[in-house]
C-alpha positions in Angstrom: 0.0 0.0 0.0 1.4 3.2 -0.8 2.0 6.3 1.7 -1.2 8.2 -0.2 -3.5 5.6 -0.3 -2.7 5.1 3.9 -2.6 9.0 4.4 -6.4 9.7 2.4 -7.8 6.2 4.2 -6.9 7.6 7.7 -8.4 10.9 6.4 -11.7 9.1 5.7 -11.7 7.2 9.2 -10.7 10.5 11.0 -13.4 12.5 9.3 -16.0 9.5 10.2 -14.9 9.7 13.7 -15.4 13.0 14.3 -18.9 13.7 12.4 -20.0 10.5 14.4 -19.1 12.3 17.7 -20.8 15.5 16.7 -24.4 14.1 15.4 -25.0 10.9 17.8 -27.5 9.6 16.7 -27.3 10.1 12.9 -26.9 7.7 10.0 -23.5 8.7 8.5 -22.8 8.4 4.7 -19.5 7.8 3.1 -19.4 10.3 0.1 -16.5 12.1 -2.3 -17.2 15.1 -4.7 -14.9 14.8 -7.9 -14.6 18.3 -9.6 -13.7 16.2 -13.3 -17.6 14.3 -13.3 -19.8 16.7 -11.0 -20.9 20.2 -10.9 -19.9 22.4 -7.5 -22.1 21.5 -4.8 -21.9 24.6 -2.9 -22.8 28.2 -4.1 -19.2 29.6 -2.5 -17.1 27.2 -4.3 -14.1 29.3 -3.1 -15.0 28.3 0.6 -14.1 24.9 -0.6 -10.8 24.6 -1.9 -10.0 21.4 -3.3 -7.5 19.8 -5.8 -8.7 18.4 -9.5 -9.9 15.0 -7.8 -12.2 16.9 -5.4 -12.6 15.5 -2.2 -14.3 13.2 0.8 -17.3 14.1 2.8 -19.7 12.7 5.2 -23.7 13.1 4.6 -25.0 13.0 8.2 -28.9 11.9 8.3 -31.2 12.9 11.5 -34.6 13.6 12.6 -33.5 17.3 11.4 -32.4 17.0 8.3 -29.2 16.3 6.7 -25.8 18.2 6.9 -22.5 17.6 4.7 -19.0 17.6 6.4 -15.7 17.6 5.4 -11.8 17.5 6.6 -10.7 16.6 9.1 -9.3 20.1 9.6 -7.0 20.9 12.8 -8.5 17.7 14.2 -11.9 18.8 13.5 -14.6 17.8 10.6 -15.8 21.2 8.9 -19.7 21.8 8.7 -20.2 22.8 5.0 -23.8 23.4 5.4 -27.4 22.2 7.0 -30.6 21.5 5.3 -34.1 20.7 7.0 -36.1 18.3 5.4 -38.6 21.0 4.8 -35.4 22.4 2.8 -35.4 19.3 0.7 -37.8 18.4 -2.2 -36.6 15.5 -3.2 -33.6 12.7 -3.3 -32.9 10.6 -6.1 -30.1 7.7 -7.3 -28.1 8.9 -10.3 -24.9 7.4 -11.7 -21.8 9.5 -12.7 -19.4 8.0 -15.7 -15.6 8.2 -15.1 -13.8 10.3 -17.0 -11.4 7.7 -18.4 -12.5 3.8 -18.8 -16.4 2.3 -19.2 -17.0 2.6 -14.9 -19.8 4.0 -13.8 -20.2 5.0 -9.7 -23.5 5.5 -7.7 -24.7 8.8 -6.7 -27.3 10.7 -4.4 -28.9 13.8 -5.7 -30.5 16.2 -3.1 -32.6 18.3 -5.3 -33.3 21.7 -3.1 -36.4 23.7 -3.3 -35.7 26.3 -5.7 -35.2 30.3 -3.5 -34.1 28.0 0.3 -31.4 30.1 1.8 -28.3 27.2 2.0 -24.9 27.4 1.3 -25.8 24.9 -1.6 -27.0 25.3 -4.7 -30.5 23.6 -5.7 -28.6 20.3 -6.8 -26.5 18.7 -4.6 -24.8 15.1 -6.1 -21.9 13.6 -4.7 -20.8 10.0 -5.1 -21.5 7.3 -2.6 -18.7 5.5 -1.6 -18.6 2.3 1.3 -22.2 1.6 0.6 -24.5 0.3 -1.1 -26.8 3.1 -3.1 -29.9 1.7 -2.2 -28.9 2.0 1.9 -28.0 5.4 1.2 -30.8 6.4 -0.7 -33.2 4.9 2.6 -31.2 6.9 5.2 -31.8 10.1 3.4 -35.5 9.8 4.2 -37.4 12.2 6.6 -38.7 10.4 9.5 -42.3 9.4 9.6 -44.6 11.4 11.4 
């Protein structure tokens, strides 16, 4: 295994760790972003500096809503944003093609209602990563009522 590989794989487990300890409770969703197959997520995409490959984030799934972390940054996952279910029209599978080669990965897309005040833009889709689509796709329900 190669230093990068080991360096982004503690990354992942760090970041899961900490967004763990700051929604207990809440389902937590593996996810990346990848600037070369999907549009910017969030409406200051100079708040999130990232490289060509993009980079990891957790979806975190409660009674509230659903809020999207990255990092970990000086030991701490970075809040990129919260939206209520009320904030959320919809969610929806998609699949994203790889830029090089025939693979296709599994996405989520969080489709906004149009005018909600969020640092994200009315279409959120990121690629699921560590499980299955269909598992993620059931967590990002709201609860009954």
């Amino acid at each position: 295994i190669s230093l990068g590989l080991l360096a982004a794989a503690m990354k992942r487990r760090t970041r899961h760790v900490l967004v763990r300890s700051e929604n207990p409770g809440a389902v937590v969703i593996p996810a990346e972003w990848n600037a070369a197959v999907l549009a910017p997520f969030t409406k200051e995409t100079n708040s999130v500096p990232s490289d060509h490959r993009g980079f990891g984030v957790d979806i975190a799934v409660d009674e509230h809503g659903v809020s999207i972390w990255r990092g970990p940054v000086r030991g701490r996952a970075l809040l990129l944003g919260k939206l209520g279910w009320s904030q959320i029209d919809s969610v929806r599978p998609g699949t994203v093609k790889a830029v090089i080669g025939s693979k296709v990965a599994p996405t989520v897309r969080i489709l906004v209602h149009p005018g909600v005040e969020s640092p994200f833009v009315d279409e959120i889709e990121l690629i699921v990563r560590a499980r299955p689509v269909r598992e993620a796709l059931s967590a990002l329900r709201p609860p009954p009522r």
